[in-house]
N, C-alpha and C positions, 0 to 999 in steps of 0.2 A: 844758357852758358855753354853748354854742349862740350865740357871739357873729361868726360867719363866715358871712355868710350866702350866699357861692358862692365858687370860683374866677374872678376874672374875668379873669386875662389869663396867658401865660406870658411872659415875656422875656425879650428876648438882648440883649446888648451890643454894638455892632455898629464896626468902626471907622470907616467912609463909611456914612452912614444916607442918602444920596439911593442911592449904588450900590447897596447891599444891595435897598432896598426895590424897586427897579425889579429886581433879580435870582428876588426870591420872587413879582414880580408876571410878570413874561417866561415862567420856567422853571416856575413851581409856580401859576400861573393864581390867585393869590392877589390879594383888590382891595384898595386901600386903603380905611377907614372914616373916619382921622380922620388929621389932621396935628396933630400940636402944636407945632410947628416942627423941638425938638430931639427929637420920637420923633415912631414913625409907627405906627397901630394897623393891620393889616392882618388877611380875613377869608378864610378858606379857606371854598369852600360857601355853604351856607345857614344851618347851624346852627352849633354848637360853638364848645369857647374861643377868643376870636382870640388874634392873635401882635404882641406890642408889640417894636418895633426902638427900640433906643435910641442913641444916640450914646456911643461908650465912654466917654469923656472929659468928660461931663456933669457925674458925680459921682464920678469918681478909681476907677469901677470896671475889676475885671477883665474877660474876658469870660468871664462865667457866666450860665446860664440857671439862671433863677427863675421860683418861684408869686409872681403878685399875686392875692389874693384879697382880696376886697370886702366891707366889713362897716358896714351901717347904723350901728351902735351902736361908730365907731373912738373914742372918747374912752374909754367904760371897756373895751373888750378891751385900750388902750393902760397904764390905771391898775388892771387884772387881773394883766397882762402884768408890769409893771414891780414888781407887789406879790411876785407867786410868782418874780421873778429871774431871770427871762430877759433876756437881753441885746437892748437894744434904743437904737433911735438915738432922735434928737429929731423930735415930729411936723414936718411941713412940709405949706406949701403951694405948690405950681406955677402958681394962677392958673387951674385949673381942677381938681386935685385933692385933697386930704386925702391925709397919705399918711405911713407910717413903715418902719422895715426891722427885722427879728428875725431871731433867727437861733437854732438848734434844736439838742440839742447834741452835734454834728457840724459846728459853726459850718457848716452851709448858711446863706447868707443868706433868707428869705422878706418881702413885702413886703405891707401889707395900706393897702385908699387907700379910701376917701369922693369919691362927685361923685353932684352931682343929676342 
């Protein structure tokens, strides 16, 4: 299919997203990249995936860790997805994202998002 074009982020669900984030930056020397108010993208190193802290209560989630992976092409991986019956929410935007949730069947959730 070739419609994913990287893993870009892992996330947690966090319940204090300013405590958390100051805990991974103190303890695990992790920096912040980006604020988005209600998540905060943070970068272990130099290279590899970063780690997105979320606010639990954002979107009525548990706290589970999930793939965000990133895909040029989120409109038809969305109308792929939705043909072959995979469960899947409604696209959204945050204002700076593109973004849906799927889920694999083991109901993991997985999360696939668009930004310039």
């Amino acid at each position: 299919m070739g419609l994913i074009d990287q893993i870009d982020t892992i996330c947690l669900t966090v319940s204090d997203l300013e405590a958390s984030s100051i805990w991974y930056r103190d303890k695990l020397g992790f920096s912040e990249s980006f604020n988005g108010g209600d998540y905060r993208i943070l970068k272990a190193g130099e290279n590899g995936i970063p780690l997105t802290l979320e606010q639990a209560d954002r979107k009525g989630n548990d706290k589970q860790a999930y793939p965000i992976f990133f895909s040029q092409h989120i409109d038809e991986l969305y109308n792929v997805l939705k043909r072959e019956g995979v469960e899947l929410s409604s696209k959204q935007f945050d204002g700076q994202n593109t973004f849906f949730d799927f889920y694999d069947p083991d109901g993991n959730k997985l999360q696939v998002c668009y930004w310039e």
